[in-house]
N, C-alpha and C positions, 0 to 999 in steps of 0.2 A: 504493500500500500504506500509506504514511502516514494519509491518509483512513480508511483501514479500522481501523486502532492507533487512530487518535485516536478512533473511532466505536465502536471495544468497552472505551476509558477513560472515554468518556462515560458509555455503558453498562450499567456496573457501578452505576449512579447510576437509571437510569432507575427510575418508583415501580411498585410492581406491578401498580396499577391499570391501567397504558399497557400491561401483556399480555394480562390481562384482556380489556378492548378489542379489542387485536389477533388475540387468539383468536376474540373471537366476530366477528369480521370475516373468519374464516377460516371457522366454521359457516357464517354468511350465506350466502358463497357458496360453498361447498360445498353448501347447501341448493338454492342454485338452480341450481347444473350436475348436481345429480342430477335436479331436476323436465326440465331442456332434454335429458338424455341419454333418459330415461325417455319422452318423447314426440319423441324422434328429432330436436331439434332445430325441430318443428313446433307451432310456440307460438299459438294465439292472444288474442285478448284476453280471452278468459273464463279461460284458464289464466295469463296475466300476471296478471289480478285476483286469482284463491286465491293466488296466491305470495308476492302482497305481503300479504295480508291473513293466513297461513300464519305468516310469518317470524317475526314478534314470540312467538307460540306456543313455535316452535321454538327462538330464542334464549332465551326466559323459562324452558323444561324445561332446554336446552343450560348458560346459569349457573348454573342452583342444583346443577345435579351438577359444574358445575370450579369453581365454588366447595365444594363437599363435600370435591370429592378434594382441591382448595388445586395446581390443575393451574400455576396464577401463582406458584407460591413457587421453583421450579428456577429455578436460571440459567440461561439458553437455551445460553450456550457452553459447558459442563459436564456439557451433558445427558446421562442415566446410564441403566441398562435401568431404575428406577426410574422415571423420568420415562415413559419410553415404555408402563410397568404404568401411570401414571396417566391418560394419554393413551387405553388400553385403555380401561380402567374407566368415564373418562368420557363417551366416546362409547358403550360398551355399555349400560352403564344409560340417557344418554339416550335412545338410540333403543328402549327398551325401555320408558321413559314414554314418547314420543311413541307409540308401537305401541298402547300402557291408554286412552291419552286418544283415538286415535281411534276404537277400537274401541268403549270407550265411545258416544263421538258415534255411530256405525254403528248400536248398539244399541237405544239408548234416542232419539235425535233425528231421524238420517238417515235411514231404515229402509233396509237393502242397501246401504250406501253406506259408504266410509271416507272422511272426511278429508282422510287423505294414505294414499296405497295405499301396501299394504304393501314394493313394490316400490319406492319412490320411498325408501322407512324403510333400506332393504339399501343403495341406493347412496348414501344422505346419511352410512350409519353406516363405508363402505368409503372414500367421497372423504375425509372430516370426519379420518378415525384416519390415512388418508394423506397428508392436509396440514402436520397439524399433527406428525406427526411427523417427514415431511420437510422441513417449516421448521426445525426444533428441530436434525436433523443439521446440513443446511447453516450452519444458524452454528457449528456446533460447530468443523466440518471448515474452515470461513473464518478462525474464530476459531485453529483451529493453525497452517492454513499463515502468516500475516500473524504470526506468534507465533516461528515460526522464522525467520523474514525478517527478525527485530530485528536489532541494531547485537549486532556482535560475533559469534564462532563457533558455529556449532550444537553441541550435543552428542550422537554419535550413542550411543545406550544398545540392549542386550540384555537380554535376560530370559531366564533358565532357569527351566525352570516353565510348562508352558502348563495350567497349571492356575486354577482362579479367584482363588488368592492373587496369581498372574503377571497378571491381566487387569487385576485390583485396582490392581496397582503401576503398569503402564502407563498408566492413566488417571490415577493420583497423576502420575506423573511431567507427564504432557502437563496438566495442570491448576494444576502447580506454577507461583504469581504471580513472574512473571519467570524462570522458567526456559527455557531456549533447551535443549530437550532434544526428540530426536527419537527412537524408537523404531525400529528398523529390524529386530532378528529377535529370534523365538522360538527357543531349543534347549528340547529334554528328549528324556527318554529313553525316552519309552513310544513302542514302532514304530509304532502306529496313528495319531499322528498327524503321523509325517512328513510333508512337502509338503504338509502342509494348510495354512490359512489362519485366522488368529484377529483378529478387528476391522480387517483388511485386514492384516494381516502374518504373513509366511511363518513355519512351524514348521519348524525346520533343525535337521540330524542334530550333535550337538556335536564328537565325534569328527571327523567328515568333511568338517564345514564352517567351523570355526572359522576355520582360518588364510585361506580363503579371504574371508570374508565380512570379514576382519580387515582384508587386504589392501585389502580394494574399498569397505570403509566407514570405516577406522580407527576401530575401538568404541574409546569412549574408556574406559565402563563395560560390566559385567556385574551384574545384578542376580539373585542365587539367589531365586526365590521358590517351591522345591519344598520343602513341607510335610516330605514324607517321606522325604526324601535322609538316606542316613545316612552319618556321618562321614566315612568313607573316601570316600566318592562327592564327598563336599565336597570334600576336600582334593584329588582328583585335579584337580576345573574349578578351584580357586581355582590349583594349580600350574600350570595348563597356561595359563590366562586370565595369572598375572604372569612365567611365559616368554614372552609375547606383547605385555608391558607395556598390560595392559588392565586396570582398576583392579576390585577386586571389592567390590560392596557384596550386604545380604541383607536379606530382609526378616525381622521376627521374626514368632515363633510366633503364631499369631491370640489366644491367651488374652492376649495382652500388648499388642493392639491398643486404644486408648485408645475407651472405649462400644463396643466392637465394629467400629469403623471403623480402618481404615488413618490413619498422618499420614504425611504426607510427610517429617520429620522423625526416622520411626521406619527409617526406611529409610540404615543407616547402614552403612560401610564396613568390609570382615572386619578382624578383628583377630587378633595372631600366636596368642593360643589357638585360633584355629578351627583352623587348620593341625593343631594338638597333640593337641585334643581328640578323644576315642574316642568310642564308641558307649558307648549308655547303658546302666551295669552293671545288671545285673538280680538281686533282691538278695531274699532270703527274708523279706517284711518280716513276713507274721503270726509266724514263728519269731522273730524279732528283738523284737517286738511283746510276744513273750508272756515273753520274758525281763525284759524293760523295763519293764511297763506295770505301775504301782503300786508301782516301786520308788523309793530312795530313790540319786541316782548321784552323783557328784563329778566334777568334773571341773578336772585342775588345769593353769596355762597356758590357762586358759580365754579369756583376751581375746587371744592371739594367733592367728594364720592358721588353723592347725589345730583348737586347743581353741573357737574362735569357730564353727568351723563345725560341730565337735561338736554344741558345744550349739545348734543351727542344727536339725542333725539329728533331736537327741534330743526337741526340741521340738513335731515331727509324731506323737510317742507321748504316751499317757498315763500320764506318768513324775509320782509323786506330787512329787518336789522334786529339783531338780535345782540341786546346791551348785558354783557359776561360783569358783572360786579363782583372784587372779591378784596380783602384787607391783605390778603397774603401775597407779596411780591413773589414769591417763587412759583409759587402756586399756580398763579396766572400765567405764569412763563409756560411751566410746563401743559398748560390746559392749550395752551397757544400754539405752542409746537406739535402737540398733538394732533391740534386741528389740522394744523399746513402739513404734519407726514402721513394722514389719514381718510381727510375727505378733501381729496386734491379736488372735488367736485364741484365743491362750495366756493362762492364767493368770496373771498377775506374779506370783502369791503361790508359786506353785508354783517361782521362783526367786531364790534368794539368790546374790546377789553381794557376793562377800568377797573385802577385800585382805588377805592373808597369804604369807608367805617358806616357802616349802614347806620350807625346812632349818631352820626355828626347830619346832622339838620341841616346845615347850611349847603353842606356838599350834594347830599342826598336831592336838598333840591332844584341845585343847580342840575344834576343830571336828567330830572324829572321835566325841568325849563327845555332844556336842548334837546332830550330828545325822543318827548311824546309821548312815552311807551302806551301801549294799546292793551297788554297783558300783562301781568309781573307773578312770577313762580319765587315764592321769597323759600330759599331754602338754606338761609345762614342760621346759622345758633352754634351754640359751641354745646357742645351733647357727650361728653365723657364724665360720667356719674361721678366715679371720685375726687376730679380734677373738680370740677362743680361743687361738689361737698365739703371741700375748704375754701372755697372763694366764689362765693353765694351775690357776694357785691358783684363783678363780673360777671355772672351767670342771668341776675335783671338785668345789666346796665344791655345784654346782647340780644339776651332772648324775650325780654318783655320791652324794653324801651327802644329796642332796633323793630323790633316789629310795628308797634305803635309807631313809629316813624311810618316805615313802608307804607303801612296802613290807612294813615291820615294823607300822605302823601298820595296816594294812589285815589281815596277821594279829592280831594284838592284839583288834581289834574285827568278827572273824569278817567279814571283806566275802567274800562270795559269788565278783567276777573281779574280778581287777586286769589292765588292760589297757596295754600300755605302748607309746607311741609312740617307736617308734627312727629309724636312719638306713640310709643305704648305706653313708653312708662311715664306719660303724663295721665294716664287711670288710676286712681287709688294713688298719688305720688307715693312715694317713701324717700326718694332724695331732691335736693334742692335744683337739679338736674329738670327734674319730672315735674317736678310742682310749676319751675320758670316756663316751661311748654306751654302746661297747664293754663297758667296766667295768661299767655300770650292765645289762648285759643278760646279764651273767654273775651278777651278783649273783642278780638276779630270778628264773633259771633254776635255780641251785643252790638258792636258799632253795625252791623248789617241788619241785626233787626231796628235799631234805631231808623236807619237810610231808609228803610222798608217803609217804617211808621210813620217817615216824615217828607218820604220820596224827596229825598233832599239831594240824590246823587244815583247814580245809574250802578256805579259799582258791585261789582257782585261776589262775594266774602267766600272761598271755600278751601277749608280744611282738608286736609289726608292724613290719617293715621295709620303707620303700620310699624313694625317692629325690627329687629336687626338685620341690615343688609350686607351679602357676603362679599365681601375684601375691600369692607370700607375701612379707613383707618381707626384702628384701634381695637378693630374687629377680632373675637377671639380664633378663629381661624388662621390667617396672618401671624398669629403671635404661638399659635400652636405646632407652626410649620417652620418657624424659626426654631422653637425650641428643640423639636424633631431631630432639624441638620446639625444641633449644633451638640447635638447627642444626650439630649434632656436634661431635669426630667422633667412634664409636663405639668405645669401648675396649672389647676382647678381648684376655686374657690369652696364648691361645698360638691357633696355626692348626689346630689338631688335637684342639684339648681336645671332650670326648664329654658329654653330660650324657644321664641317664632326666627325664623330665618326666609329671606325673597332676596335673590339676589338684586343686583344691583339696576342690568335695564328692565327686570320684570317690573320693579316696586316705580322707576320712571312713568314705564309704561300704562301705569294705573296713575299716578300722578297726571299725567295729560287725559286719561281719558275719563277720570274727575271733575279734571277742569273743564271740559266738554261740556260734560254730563251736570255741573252745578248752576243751580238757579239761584244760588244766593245764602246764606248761613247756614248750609250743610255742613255736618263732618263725616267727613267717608270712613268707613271701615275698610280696610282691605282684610281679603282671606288668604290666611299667611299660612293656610295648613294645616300640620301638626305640628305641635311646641317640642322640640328637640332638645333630650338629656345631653347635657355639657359634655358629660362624664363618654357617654356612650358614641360622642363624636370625636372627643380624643382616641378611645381606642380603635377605631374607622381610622381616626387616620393615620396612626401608629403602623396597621394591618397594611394600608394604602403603601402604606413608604418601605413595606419589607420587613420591618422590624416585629418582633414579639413584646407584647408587654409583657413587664416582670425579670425579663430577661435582657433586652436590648434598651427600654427606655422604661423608665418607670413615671407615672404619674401621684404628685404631692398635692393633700388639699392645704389650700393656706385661709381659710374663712372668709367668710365675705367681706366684700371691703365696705369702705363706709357709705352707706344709702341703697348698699343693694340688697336686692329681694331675691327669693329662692323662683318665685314662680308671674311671668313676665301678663298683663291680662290685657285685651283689646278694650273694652269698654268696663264703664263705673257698671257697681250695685245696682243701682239704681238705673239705668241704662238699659235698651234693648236696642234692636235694629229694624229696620227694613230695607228687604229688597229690592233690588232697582233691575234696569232690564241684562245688566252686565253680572255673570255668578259670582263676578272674584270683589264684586264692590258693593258694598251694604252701606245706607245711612244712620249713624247712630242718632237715638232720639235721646236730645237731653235737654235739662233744664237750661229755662232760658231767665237771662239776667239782665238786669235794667242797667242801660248803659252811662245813664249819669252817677248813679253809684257805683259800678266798675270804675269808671275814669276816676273820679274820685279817690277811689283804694288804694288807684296802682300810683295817681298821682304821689301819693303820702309814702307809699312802697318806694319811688322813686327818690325821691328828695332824702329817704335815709344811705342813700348812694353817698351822700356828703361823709356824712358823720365816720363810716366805713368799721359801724359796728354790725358782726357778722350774723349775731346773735338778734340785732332787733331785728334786723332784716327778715332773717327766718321767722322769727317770730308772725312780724307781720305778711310774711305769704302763707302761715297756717291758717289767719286772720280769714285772707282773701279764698283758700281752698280748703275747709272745713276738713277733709279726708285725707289730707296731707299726714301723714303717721311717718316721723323719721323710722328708720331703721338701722341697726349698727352706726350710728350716726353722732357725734357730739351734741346735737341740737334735740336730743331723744327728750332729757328733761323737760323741753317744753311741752310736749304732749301729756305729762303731768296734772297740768294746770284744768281747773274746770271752765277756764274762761280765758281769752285772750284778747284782751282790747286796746282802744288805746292808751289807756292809763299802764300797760303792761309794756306797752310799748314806750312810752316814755320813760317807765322808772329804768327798763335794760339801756336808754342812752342815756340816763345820767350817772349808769354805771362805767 
């Protein structure tokens, strides 16, 4: 077998010319075991003379047509159905010149006479197509077995998918230089073609034969390469493939395939959002369209997860100018660069990107002066619980007084919808995170039934609520995959804690069709699913990365941190929903609040911004959200109290 390795590393070197050659070596004599079958073996000297005198003919038609097709350019060990099309082709057409030219000769030279009879033309063109493409397998099938005979362990691999994305990958795989990988079954799920056979390998039931064929070959991989598997269907094989400790990779979508071909390279291993991801929302885009298109939109917190992928979004429309707001100079950079390396499609002029502090008033409405906006998706706040739960003054100054900005602003200057990206864990708060949400979605709500009450403005107020999005910053995912590489151990806060998970353009994607869908002081629910155990997504993705828990990475709980809660909830107590004509978007019905005592609240909320006592602060947003209960929280004591007013509030600031 050495001999053989060494003879297909040579090989890769041989010039083309030396196929060339050895093809027509294989015409040659395919030409002459058709003339010997043709006369039965019964040769004699006057038929020995035409065949030599024949040959040159027949190889002189036989190169100009595999030189046409470039029949010398495949690698013999690689051979594809491609090759075997050109192998067709070129044996068809030339025995279809050799057929002109002799008939010719018959016509005009021989009189009654061909050449080479027709009969001799059918077996030259059946041996010639069977030579050379049975040469071409046999190295093929030489070139694997001696391929998995190399130094080191085989790898045995599956494929789901016996479809031609599956066939594709299976030959990527057996063609990959220096891989020791052997293919040994097919799963899918269309019954027709159970127990069949595809390029000599069985198509096996998934369900019924996994653990067996697991047992008797130890797959080391699975590779999905069905097109049309939808999400759920994923997530069942990639769970049941990492309860079998069998690694799951996939191949991607053909539009993503690099010129139209497969890479070897593109064929990469699931990651924990496959697990999370849904089926793909189906979304009313000419309605969305006809809202959008030639208007003027804003959008603020534009360079973060959410407002990035806004305008991601909004960019598939023809939105006359789309105004990116955001405080973070980097941030914006790279949302910008993103745009110009990605939707080379888009206009640049059509967007402006601006650094501004959404609570500086003066700025805010100089931008609101120049330029018009028609829509505004406000999606800034600062939303990391703990970071929030020591600096509560920061947390109104962004998420209830930036808002209140936007808000008054966007009446002021007649905007058409304002759209407001909220939380979950503005339900029930427990940190000063959730409660700041809170505030700001009360305001928004009241100021819209006010407008309503006193048609004082056209503007139309609407809320979206949903829960964690995947590989947003800060997101536990991202920090579980660092800790992963960097060889653990994975910290989780408690064993029981619950999270909702959408990724990042799903939860967009319901944010526009929201704002579509809003008439005015709605707050949308989004259906986020099912709530996903911490704990059980670490070990997912522990599985994902090869590793064993226990043994390769261990996971540490460290308690919760300050303001957070075990179990994450969409709507208050008191709360229900309805729904709307869209299944993934419900309105929640809640209490409505009189907007001159909101302003009021928040005004008095605000102005303790000065003092930069942490404590009255909180205080006074338990004031404004009655169901606000810290949790792990320094601010816990004041839920103590039977009463919080403003006398309580005065005595903590002249502490």
């Amino acid at each position: 077998m050495k001999y053989l390795r060494l003879l297909f590393t040579i090989s890769s070197n041989i010039p083309r010319w030396l196929i060339f050659l050895f093809d027509l070596g294989i015409c040659a004599s395919s030409f002459v075991l058709a003339v010997v079958l043709r006369f039965s073996f019964k040769l004699n000297d006057s038929t020995l003379t035409n065949i030599i005198t024949f040959i040159p003919l027949i190889l002189l038609v036989k190169a100009f047509f595999m030189m046409y097709f470039r029949l010398y350019s495949g690698i013999i060990r690689h051979t594809s159905v491609q090759d075997g099309i050109r192998i067709l082709y070129t044996t068809l057409f030339s025995s279809f010149g050799i057929y002109i030219i002799s008939s010719f000769y018959k016509l005009f030279f021989i009189s009654g006479f061909s050449i080479i009879p027709l009969s001799i033309i059918i077996l030259d063109f059946i041996i010639t197509t069977f030579l050379l493409g049975s040469f071409r397998i046999f190295i093929k099938l030489l070139y694997i077995k001696t391929s998995h005979q190399n130094k080191g362990e085989v790898l045995n691999y599956a494929i789901f998918g016996a479809g031609e994305a599956g066939i594709i990958a299976k030959r990527k795989l057996e063609q990959h230089k220096g891989s020791n990988i052997k293919v040994v079954a097919f799963f899918d799920d269309d019954t027709a073609m159970k127990n069949k056979s595809l390029e000599g390998i069985r198509i096996f039931d998934f369900e019924k034969d996994l653990i067996e064929l697991n047992s008797k070959f130890d797959i080391d991989n699975l590779i999905i390469s069905g097109i049309n598997l939808s999400k759920n269907r994923k997530q069942e094989i990639i769970d049941k493939c990492l309860n079998n400790n069998i690694t799951v990779q996939s191949v991607p979508p053909v539009e993503k395939w690099i010129n139209g071909e497969l890479s070897f390279n593109q064929i990469k291993t699931v990651k924990i959002e496959d697990l999370i991801e849904r089926d793909v929302i189906e979304l009313d885009i000419d309605a969305i369209g006809q809202q959008l298109n030639g208007k003027v939109v804003m959008v603020t917190g534009a360079a973060g997860s959410i407002g990035s992928e806004i305008v991601n979004q909004l960019c598939k429309f023809k939105i006359k100018k789309i105004i990116a707001v955001d405080s973070s100079e980097e941030s914006l950079y790279q949302l910008d660069s993103r745009i110009a390396e990605n939707l080379q499609n888009v206009n640049r002029k059509n967007i402006e990107i601006v650094v501004a502090d959404i609570t500086n008033l003066e700025r805010m409405k100089g931008l609101f002066e120049r330029f018009q906006p028609e829509m505004v998706y406000h999606a800034a706040a600062y939303k990391h619980v703990p970071l929030m739960e020591n600096n509560p003054s920061e947390a109104i100054k962004t998420n209830v007084k930036g808002t209140m900005t936007i808000a008054n602003l966007s009446v002021e200057f007649g905007v058409e919808k304002f759209v407001m990206v909220s939380t979950d864990k503005a339900v029930n708060p427990t940190n000063v995170m959730g409660a700041s949400k809170r505030i700001a979605e009360i305001y928004v709500q009241s100021l819209s039934n006010s407008i309503k009450v006193n048609n004082s403005s056209k503007t139309k107020f609407i809320t979206t609520r949903f829960g964690n999005v995947l590989g947003s910053s800060g997101s536990v995912i991202p920090r579980f995959r660092k800790q992963i590489e960097s060889g653990g151990p994975i910290t989780v806060t408690h064993p029981e804690i619950t999270r909702y998970f959408m990724t990042i353009p799903e939860a967009c994607q319901l944010v526009l069709e929201a704002g579509y869908m809003g008439n005015g002081g709605e707050i949308y629910v989004f259906d986020m699913g099912k709530s996903v155990k911490i704990i059980d997504l670490a070990k997912k993705m522990i599985r994902l990365s090869g590793f064993t828990l226990g043994k390769d990475i261990q996971i540490v709980y460290t308690g919760l941190r300050p303001g957070e809660k075990i179990y994450e909830e969409l709507l208050n107590d008191q709360e229900n929903t309805v729904p709307t004509h869209h299944s993934k978007i419900m309105i929640g019905k809640v209490r409505n609040y009189d907007f001159n005592l909101v302003k009021n609240s928040i005004d008095e909320l605000l102005k303790l911004y000065n003092f930069q006592n942490q404590t009255a602060i909180v205080a006074k947003m338990k004031e404004i959200v009655p169901e606000f209960i810290s949790k792990n929280s320094p601010f816990e004591h004041l839920d103590k109290k039977q009463e919080l007013s403003d006398t309580t509030v005065e005595k903590l600031l002249e502490k």
